[in-house]
C-alpha positions as CSV (number, residue, x, y, z in Angstrom):
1,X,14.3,-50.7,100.8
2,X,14.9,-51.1,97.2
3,X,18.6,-50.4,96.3
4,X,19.3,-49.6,92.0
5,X,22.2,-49.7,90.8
6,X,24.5,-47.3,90.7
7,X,25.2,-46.6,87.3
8,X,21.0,-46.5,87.0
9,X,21.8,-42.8,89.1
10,X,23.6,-41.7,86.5
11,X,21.9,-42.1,83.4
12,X,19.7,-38.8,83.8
13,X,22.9,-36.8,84.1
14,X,24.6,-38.0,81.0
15,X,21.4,-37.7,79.0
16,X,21.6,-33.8,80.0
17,X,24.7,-33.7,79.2
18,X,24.5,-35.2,75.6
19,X,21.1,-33.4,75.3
20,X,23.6,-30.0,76.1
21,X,26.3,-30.6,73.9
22,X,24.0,-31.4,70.8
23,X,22.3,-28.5,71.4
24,X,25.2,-26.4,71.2
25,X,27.1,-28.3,67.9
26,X,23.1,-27.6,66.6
27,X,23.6,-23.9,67.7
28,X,26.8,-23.7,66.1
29,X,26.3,-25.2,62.9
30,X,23.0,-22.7,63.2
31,X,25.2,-19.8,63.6
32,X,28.1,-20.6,60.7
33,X,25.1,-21.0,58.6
34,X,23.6,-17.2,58.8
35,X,26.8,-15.6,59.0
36,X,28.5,-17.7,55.9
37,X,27.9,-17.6,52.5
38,X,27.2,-21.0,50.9
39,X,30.7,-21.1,49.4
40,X,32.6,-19.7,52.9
41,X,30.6,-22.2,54.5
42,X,31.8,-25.1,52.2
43,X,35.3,-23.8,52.5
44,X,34.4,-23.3,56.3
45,X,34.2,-27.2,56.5
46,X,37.2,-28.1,54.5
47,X,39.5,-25.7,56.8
48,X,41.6,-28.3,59.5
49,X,41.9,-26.0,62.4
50,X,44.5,-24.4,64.4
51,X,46.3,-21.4,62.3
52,X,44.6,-22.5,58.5
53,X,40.9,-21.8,60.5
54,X,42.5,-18.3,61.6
55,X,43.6,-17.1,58.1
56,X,40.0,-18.1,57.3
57,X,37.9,-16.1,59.5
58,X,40.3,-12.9,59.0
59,X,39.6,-13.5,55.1
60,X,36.3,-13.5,56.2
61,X,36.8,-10.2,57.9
62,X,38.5,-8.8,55.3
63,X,35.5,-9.6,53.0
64,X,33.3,-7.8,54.7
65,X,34.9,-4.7,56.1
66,X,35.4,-4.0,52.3
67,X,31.6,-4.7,51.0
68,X,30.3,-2.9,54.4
69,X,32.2,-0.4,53.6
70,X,31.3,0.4,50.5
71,X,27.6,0.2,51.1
72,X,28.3,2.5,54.3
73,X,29.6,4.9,51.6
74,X,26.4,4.7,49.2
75,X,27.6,2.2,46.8
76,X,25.8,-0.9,46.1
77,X,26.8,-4.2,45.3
78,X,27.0,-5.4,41.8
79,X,24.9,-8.6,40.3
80,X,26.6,-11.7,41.6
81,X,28.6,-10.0,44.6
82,X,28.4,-13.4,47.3
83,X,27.7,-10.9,50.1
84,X,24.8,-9.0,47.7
85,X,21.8,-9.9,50.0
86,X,23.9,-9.1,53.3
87,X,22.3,-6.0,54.8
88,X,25.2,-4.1,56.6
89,X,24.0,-5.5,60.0
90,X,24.1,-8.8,58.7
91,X,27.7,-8.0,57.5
92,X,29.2,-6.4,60.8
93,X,27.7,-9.4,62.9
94,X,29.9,-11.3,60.3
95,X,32.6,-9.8,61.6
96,X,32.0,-10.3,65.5
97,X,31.5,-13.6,64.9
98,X,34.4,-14.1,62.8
99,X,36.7,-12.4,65.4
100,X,34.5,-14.5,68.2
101,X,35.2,-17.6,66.1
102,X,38.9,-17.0,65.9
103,X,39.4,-15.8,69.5
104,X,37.9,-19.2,70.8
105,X,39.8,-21.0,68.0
106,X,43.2,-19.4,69.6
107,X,41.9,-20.5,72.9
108,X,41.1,-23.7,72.2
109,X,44.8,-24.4,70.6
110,X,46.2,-23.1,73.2
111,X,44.1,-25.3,76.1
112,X,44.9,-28.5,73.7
113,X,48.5,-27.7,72.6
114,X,47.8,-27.9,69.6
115,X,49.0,-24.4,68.2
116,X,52.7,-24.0,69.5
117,X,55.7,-21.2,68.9
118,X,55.7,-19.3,65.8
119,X,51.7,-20.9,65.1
120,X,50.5,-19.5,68.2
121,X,52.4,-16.0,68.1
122,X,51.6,-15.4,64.4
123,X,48.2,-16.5,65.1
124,X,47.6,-13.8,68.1
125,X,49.4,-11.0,65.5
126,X,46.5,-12.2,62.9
127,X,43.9,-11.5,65.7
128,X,45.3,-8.4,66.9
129,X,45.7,-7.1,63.3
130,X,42.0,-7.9,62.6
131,X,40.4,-6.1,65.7
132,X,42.5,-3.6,65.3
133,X,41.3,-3.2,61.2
134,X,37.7,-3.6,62.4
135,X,38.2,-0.5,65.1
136,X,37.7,2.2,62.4
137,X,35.2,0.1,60.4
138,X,32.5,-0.2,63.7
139,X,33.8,3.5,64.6
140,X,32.6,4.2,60.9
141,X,29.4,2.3,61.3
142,X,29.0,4.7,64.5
143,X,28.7,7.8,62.4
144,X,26.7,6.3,59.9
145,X,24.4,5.3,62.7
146,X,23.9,8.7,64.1
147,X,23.5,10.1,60.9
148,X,20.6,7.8,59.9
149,X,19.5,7.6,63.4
150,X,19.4,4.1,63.0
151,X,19.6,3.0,67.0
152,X,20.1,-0.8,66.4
153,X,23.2,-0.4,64.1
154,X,24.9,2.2,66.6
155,X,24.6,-0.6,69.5
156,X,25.6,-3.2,67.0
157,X,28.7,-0.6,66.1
158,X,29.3,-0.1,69.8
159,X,29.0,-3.6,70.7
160,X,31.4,-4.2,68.2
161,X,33.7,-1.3,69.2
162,X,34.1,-3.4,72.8
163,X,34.5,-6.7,71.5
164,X,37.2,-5.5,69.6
165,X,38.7,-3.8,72.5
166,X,38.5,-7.3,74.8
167,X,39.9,-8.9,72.1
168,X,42.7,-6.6,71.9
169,X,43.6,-6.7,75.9
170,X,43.0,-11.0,75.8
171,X,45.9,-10.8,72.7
172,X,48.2,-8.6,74.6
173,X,47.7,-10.6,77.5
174,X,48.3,-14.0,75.5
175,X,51.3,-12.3,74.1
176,X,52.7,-11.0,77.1
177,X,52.2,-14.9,78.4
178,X,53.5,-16.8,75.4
179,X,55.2,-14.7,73.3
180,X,58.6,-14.6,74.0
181,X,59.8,-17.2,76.6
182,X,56.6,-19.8,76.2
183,X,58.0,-21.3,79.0
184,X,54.8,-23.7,79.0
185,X,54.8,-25.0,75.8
186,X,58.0,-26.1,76.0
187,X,57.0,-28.7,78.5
C-alpha cells in the first residue's frame, strides 16, 4: 500500500481554508463598498482601528440618521449632498452595518487586547449612545412604513429596531463585565 506524506493530507484543507477567508475579506470589502460613499470609504481605509474606527462608523451613523431623516419628512437632498443617490433603504442598512461594523470592531479589541480601560469603556458608551439614537430613527421609519404601506422598509425598520436592542443588551453586558473592575485586562 502506497503511503503519502503527511503534509500531502493536508493541503486540501488549507486551500479551503484560504479559499474561505478570501472569500470573506472579498465579501467585506464588497459590503464597505455599497454602504460607503467614495469619500467615507477613502477615509474608511485611512482609519487605524480600535476606538478612531468607532468614532468613524458613529459619524457614519450620525450622517445618515440626519439625511434619512429628512427625506422621511418630505425633504429632498440638495445638488452635491454625498448621500444624494441613497434611497432611505439604502441609508438605514448604512446604519446597521455601521453599528454591525462597530459592534464586531469592539469585539475584536476586546478578544486581542487591544482596546483597554478608558478606550474600551468610552468605546461601549459610543455604541450604546448610537443604538440608542437609531431607536427613534427605525421606530420613525416604522410609521413611515405603515403609512406608505411599504412592507420591505417596515421589516428593514423592524430588523433594525432588534439589532439595536441586541446591541444594547451585548453593551450592558460588556459593561457590566469590564467596566468598573476589568479585572481581566489588568492581567
Amino acid at each position: 500500500m502506497k503511503r503519502s506524506a503527511p503534509h500531502a493530507r493536508h493541503r486540501p484543507a488549507a486551500f479551503l481554508t484560504l479559499a474561505f477567508l478570501l472569500g470573506i475579506l472579498t465579501a467585506t470589502r464588497t459590503l464597505a463598498q455599497d454602504w460607503l460613499t467614495p469619500l467615507e470609504l477613502e477615509q474608511f481605509r485611512e482609519t487605524e482601528g480600535g476606538d478612531k474606527r468607532i468614532a468613524f462608523y458613529l459619524k457614519v451613523i450620525k450622517l445618515r440618521i440626519e439625511s434619512a431623516s429628512q427625506r422621511l419628512a418630505g425633504k429632498s437632498s440638495k445638488p452635491g449632498d454625498p448621500l444624494e443617490f441613497f434611497s432611505i433603504n439604502d441609508m438605514a442598512n448604512s446604519c446597521f452595518q455601521a453599528l454591525r461594523a462597530s459592534m464586531v470592531e469592539i469585539q475584536d479589541q476586546i478578544s486581542y487586547r487591544h482596546l483597554r480601560g478608558p478606550e474600551l469603556v468610552g468605546g461601549l458608551k459610543a455604541l450604546k449612545a448610537a443604538a440608542k439614537s437609531l431607536q427613534p430613527f427605525f421606530q420613525n421609519m416604522q410609521k413611515v412604513a405603515i403609512e406608505k404601506k411599504d412592507e420591505t422598509l417596515y421589516k428593514m425598520a423592524k430588523d433594525g429596531l432588534e439589532y439595536c436592542d441586541s446591541a444594547l443588551r451585548g453593551v450592558e453586558t460588556a459593561l457590566k463585565k469590564y467596566g468598573a473592575n476589568e479585572p481581566y485586562l489588568n492581567r
